[in-house]
C-alpha positions as CSV (number, residue, x, y, z in Angstrom):
1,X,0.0,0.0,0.0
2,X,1.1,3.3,-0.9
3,X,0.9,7.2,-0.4
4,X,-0.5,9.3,-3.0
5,X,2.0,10.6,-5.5
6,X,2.6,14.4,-4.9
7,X,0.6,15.6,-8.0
8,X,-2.4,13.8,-7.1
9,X,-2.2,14.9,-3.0
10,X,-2.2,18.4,-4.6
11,X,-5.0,18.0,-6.3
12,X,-7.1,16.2,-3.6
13,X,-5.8,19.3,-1.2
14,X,-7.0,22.0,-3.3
15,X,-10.4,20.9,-3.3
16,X,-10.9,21.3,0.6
17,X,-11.6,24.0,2.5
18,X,-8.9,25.3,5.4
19,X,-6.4,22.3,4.4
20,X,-3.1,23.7,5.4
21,X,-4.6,26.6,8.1
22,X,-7.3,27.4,10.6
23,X,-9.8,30.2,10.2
24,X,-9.2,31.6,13.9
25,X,-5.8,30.0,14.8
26,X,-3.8,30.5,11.2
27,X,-1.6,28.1,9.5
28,X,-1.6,24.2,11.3
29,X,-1.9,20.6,10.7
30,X,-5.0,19.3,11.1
31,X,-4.9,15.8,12.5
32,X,-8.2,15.8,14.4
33,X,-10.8,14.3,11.7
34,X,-12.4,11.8,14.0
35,X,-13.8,14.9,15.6
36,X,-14.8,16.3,12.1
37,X,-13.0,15.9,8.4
38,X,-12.4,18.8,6.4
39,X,-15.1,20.4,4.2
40,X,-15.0,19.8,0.1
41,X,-15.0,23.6,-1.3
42,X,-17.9,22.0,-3.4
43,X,-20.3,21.5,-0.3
44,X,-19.4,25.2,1.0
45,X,-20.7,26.2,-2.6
46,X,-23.6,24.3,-2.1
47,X,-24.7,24.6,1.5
48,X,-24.5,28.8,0.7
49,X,-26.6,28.2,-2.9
50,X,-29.5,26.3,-1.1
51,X,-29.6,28.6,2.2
52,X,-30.9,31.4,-0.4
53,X,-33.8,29.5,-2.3
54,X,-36.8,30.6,-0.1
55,X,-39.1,28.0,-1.9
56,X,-40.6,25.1,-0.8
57,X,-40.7,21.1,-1.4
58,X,-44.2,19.6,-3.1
59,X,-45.4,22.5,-4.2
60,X,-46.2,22.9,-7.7
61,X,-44.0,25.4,-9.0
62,X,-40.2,25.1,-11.1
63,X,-38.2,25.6,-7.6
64,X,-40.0,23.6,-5.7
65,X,-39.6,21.1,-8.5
66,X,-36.5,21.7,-8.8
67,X,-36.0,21.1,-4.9
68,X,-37.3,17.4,-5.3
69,X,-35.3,16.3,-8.1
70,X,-32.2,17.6,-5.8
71,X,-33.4,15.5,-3.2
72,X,-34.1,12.5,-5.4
73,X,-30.6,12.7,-7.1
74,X,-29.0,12.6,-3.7
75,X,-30.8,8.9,-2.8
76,X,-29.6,7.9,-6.3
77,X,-26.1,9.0,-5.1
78,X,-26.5,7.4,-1.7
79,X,-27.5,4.3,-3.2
80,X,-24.2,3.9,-5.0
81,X,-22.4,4.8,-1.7
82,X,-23.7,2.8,0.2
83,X,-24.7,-0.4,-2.2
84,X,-27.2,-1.5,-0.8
85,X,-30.3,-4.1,-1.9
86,X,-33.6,-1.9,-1.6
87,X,-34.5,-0.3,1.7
88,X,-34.7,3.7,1.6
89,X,-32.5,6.7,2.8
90,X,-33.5,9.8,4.5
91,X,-31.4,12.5,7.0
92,X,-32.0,13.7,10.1
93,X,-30.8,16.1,12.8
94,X,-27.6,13.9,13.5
95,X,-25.9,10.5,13.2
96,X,-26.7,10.0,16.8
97,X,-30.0,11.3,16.9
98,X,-30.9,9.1,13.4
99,X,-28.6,5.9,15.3
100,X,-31.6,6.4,18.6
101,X,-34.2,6.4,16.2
102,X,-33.6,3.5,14.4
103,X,-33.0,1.3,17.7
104,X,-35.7,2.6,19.0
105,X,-38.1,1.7,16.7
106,X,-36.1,-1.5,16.3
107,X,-36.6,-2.4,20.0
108,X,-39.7,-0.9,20.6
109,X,-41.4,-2.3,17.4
110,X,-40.4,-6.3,18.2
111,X,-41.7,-8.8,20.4
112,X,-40.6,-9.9,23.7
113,X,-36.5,-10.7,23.5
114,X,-33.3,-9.5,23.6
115,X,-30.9,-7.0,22.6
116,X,-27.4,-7.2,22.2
117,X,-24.5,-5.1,21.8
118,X,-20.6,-4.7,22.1
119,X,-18.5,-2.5,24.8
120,X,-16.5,-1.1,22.0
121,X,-19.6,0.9,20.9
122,X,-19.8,4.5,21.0
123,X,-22.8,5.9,23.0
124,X,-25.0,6.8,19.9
125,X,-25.9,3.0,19.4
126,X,-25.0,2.1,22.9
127,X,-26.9,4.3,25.1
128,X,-29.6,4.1,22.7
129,X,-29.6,0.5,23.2
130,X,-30.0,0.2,26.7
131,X,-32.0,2.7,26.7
132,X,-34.5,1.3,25.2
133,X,-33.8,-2.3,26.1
134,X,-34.6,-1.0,29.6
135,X,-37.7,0.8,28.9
136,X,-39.0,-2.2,27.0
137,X,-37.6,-4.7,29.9
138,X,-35.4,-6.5,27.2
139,X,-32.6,-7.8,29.1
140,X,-29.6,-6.1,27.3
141,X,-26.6,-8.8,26.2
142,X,-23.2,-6.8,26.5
143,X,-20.3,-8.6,24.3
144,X,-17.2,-8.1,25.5
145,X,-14.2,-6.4,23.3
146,X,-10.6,-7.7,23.0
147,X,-8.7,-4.7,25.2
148,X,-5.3,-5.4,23.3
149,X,-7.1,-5.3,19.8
150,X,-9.3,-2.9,20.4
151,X,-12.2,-4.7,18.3
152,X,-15.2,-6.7,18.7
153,X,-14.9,-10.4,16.6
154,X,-17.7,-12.2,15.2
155,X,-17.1,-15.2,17.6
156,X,-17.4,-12.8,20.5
157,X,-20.8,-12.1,19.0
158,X,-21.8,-16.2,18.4
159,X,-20.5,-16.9,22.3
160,X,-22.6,-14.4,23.9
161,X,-25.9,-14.6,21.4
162,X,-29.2,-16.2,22.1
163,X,-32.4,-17.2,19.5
164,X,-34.3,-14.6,22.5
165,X,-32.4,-11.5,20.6
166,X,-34.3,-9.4,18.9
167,X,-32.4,-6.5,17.9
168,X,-28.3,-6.3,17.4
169,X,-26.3,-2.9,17.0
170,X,-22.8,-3.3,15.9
171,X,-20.5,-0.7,16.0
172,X,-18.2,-0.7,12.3
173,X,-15.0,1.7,13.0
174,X,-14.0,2.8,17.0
175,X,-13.8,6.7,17.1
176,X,-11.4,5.7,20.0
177,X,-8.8,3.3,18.7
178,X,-9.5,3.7,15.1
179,X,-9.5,-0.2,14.7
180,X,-12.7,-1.7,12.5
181,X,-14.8,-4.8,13.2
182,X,-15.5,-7.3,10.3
183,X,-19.4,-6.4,10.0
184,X,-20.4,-9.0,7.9
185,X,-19.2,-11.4,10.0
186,X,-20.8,-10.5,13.0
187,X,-24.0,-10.1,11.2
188,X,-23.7,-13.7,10.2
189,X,-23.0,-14.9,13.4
190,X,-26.2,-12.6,15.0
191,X,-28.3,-14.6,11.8
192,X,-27.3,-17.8,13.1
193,X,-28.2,-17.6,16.0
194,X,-30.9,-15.4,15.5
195,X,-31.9,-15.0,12.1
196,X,-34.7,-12.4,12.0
197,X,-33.0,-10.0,14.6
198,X,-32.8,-6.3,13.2
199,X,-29.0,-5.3,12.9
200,X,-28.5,-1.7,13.1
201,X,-24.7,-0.8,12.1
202,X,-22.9,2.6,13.1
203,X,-20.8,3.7,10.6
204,X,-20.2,7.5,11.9
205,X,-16.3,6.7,12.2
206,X,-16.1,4.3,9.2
207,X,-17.4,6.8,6.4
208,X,-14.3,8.4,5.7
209,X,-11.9,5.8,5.5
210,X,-13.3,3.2,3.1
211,X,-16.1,1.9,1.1
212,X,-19.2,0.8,2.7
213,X,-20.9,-2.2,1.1
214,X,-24.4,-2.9,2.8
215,X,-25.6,-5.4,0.1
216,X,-22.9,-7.7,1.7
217,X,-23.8,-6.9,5.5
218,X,-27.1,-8.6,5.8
219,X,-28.4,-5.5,7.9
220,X,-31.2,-3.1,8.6
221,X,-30.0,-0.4,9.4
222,X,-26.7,2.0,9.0
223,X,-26.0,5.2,10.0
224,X,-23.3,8.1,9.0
225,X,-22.5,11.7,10.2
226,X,-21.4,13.5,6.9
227,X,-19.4,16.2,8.9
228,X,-17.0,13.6,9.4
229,X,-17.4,12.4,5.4
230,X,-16.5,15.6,4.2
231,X,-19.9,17.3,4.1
232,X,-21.1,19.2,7.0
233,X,-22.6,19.4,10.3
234,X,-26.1,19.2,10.6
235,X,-27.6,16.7,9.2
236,X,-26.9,13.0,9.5
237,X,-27.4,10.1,6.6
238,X,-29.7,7.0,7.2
239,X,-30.4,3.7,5.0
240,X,-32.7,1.3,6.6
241,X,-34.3,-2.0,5.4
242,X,-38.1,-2.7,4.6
243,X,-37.7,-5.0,7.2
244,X,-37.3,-2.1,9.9
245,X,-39.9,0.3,8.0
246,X,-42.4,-1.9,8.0
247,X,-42.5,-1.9,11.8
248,X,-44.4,0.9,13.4
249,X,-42.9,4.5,13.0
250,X,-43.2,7.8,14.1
251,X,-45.4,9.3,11.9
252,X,-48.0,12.7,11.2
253,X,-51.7,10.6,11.4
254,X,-53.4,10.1,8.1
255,X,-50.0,11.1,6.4
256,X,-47.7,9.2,4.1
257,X,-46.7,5.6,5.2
258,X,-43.5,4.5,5.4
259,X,-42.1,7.9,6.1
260,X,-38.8,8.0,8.4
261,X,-39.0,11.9,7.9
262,X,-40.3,14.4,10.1
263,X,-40.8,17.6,9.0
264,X,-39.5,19.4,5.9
265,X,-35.5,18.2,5.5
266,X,-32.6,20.8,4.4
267,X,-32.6,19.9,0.3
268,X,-28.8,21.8,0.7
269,X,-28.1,18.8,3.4
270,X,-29.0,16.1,0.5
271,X,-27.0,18.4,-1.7
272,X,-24.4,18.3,-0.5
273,X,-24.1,14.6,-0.1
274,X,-24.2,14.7,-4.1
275,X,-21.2,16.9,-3.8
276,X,-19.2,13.8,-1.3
277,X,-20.4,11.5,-3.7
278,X,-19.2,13.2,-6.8
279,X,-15.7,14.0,-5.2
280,X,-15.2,10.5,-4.4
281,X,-16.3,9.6,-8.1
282,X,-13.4,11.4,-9.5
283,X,-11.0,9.9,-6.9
284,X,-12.1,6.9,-8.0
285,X,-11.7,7.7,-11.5
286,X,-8.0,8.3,-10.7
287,X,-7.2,4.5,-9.6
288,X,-9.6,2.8,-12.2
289,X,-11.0,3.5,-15.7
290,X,-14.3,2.3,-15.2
291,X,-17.7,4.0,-16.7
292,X,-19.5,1.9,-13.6
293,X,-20.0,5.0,-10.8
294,X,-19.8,2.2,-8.4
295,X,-17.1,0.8,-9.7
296,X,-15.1,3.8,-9.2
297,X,-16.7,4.4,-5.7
298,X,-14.9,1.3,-4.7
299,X,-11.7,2.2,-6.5
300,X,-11.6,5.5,-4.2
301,X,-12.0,3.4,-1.0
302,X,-8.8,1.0,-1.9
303,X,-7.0,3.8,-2.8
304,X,-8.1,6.0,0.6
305,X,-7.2,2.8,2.7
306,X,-4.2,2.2,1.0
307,X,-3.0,6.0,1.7
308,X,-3.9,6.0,5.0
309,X,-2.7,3.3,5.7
310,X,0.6,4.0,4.2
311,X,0.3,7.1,7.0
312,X,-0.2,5.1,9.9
313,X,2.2,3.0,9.5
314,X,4.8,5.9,9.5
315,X,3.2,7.9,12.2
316,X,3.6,4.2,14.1
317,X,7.2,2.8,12.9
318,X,8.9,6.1,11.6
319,X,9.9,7.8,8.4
320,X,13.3,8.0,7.0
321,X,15.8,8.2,10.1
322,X,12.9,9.9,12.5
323,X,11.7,7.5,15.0
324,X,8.0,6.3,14.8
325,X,5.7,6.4,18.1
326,X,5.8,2.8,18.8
327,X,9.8,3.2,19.4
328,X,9.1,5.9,22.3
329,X,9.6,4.4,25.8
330,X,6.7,3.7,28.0
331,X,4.4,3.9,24.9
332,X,1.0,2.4,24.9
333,X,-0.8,2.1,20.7
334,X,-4.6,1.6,21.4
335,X,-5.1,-1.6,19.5
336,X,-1.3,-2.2,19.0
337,X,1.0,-0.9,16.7
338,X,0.9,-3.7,14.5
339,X,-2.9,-4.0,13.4
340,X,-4.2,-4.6,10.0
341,X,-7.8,-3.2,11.0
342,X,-6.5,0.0,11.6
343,X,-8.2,3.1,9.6
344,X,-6.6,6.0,9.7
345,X,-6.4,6.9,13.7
346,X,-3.7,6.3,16.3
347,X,-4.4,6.7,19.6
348,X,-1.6,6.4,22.1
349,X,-0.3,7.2,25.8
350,X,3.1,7.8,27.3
351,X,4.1,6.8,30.8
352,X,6.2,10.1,30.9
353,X,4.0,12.9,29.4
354,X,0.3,13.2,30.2
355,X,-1.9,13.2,27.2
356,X,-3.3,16.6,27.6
357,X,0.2,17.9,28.1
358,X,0.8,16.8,24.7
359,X,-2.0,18.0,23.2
360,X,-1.3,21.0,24.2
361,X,2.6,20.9,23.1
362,X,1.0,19.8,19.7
363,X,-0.6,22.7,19.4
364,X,1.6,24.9,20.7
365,X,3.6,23.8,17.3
366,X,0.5,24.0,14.8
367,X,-0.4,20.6,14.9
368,X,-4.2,19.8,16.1
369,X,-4.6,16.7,17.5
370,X,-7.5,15.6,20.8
371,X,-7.0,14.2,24.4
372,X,-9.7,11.3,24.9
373,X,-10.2,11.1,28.2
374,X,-12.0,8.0,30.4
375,X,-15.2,9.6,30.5
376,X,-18.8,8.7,29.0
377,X,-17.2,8.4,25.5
378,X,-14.1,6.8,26.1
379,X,-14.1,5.4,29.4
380,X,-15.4,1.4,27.8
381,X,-12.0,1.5,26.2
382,X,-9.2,3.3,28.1
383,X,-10.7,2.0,31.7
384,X,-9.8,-1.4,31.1
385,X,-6.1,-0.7,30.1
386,X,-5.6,1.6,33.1
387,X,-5.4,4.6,31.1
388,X,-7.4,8.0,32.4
389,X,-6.6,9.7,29.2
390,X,-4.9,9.2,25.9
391,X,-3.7,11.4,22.6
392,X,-6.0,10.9,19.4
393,X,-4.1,11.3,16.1
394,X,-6.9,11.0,13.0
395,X,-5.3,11.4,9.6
396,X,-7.6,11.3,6.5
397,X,-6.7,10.9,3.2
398,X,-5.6,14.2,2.2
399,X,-3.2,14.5,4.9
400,X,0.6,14.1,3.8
401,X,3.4,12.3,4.7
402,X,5.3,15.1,5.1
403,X,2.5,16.3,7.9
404,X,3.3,12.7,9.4
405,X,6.7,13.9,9.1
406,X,6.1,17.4,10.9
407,X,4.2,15.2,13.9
408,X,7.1,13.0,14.5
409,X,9.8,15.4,15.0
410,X,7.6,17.6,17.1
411,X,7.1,14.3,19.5
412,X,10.6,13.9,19.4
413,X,11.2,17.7,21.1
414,X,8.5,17.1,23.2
415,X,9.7,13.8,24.7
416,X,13.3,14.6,24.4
């Protein structure tokens, strides 16, 4: 796997907004896109053209027409995303407020069971989950993560499911560790167990880093946050099955069926999912010479792994004579440094140097990074190593080695 070849990283730069500075802090290295990516120039164009059209969808007039036909374009453009086999998309205020949503009408709307879940999960399916499970008297079914992977396996799953579960909520990339969990395969094992249980997949962290492939999940539901896909904040993206529609929803009486909606949606939020879309097209279109959208889709996920991965892997075992953060002493890599799940994040702690303290010595030298600290987020994953905070580094694919490069001897003043 390799980094992108300098013309191509300029080109990928130049169409994002605030690459190489900050609007209030001047010029920096951003290395904190778990907590938001960058914004395509594209979807700044766009979220500005739609704030000013003062019409109206279903009405019957040119804009309101013309509204609609945005909207519909952006499902098309989801739909080669996302692959999936039928179902529907639709946005909402958030990926966490869309994530409670789904379970809850996923718990709420099946008989008497259970519900299971992971500890590497991220509040927004978590909470959500036992939430509900609780309010519903489902007895909740926590599986246990491996603390030296970081991730959840499908035989986790198969050891700790019963035929009683009715609902299943995976969690696809850790915001935390950065390591992914093999989706499919935990689906499968769920099905075996419990084959009609509704599977509701976050994939908030996962968006950015790869392709997503739901026709090969077996799922019902998966949720994203665009403002960490390169869109903006809010608005989050939804695809759910027939299966889950068809239970009962939330819905205006005597108005449409089958509507996940409520209220009138931002058409400049669907918009600008066209514009994510679009950009990854012609990444794609770099690495393959395919006519088949999807085809190129795919072709811009191998190559934004194979980038990333190609950044990790120096942030973790050095570049050129600079030493790599898995040679510091008394250095702990969340998920180890040697971890082919990995997707673009390293998150580590030093026995000499508290994590804020370095955070802070990053910035100090223009380089944004984030503390995670064992609290509601992070506590299911740092607790159980015996950490009480750690440093987040989350590269995306336009970052540059030489930014890696910039990182590393920073962390060699600060720890020298």
């Amino acid at each position: 796997m390799t980094a992108f070849a300098a013309t191509l990283m300029s080109e990928i730069r130049s169409r994002f907004a605030h690459v190489e500075s900050c609007p209030f802090e001047g010029p920096r290295i951003f290395f904190e896109n778990a907590g938001g990516a960058l914004t395509l120039n594209s979807v700044v164009d766009t979220s500005a053209r739609f704030a000013a059209i003062p019409d109206n969808q279903g009405r019957d007039n040119p804009a309101a027409h013309a509204l609609m036909d945005t909207i519909a374009r952006a499902r098309a453009d989801m739909a080669t995303l996302f692959n999936p086999d039928g179902g529907q998309f639709f946005v909402g205020e958030s990926g966490t407020e869309l994530t409670f949503r789904l379970v809850r009408t996923a718990v709420m709307g099946t008989p008497a069971g259970a519900v299971i879940g992971s500890t590497v999960e991220h509040p927004a399916s978590r909470s959500a989950a036992t939430h509900w499970a609780d309010q519903t008297q489902k007895p909740y079914i926590s599986v246990p993560h491996d603390d030296a992977t970081g991730a959840v396996t499908a035989e986790a799953y198969a050891r700790c499911v019963t035929p009683e579960v009715r609902v299943a909520t995976i969690l696809h990339t850790s915001p935390v560790t950065g390591i992914a969990n093999d989706v499919a395969a935990i689906s499968t094992a769920i099905r075996a167990t419990a084959p009609e249980a509704v599977i509701i997949v976050d994939g908030i962290q996962h968006a950015s880093h790869g392709h997503i492939d739901i026709r090969s999940y077996d799922i019902d539901g998966y949720v994203i946050s665009p403002y960490k896909a390169f869109a903006r904040h809010g608005y989050g993206v939804a695809w759910v099955s027939d299966r889950l529609t068809a239970l009962p929803l939330e819905q205006l009486a005597h108005g449409p069926t089958h509507n996940w909606e409520m209220g009138t949606r931002d058409t400049g939020a669907y918009a600008t999912f066209s514009d994510v879309v679009a950009y990854l097209d012609w990444l794609g279109g770099q690495h393959s010479d395919s006519t088949d959208p999807r085809t190129r889709i795919e072709a811009a996920g191998r190559a934004i792994h194979g980038h990333e991965h190609s950044l990790t892997e120096a942030m973790l075992h050095g570049l050129g004579n600079m030493p790599g953060l898995a040679d510091l002493p008394g250095v702990t890599i969340l998920g180890g440094p040697h971890n082919p799940a990995r997707e673009g994040l390293v998150t580590f702690a030093l026995d000499t140097h508290a994590a804020a303290d370095i955070v802070a010595a990053l910035n100090a030298q223009g380089i944004r990074t984030h503390v995670r600290k064992a609290d509601h987020y992070s506590g299911n994953i740092l607790t159980p190593l015996g950490l009480e905070a750690a440093v987040r580094v989350s590269l995306c694919h336009y970052n540059s080695l030489d930014e890696v490069r910039a990182f590393l001897t920073a962390m060699k003043d600060i720890t020298a």
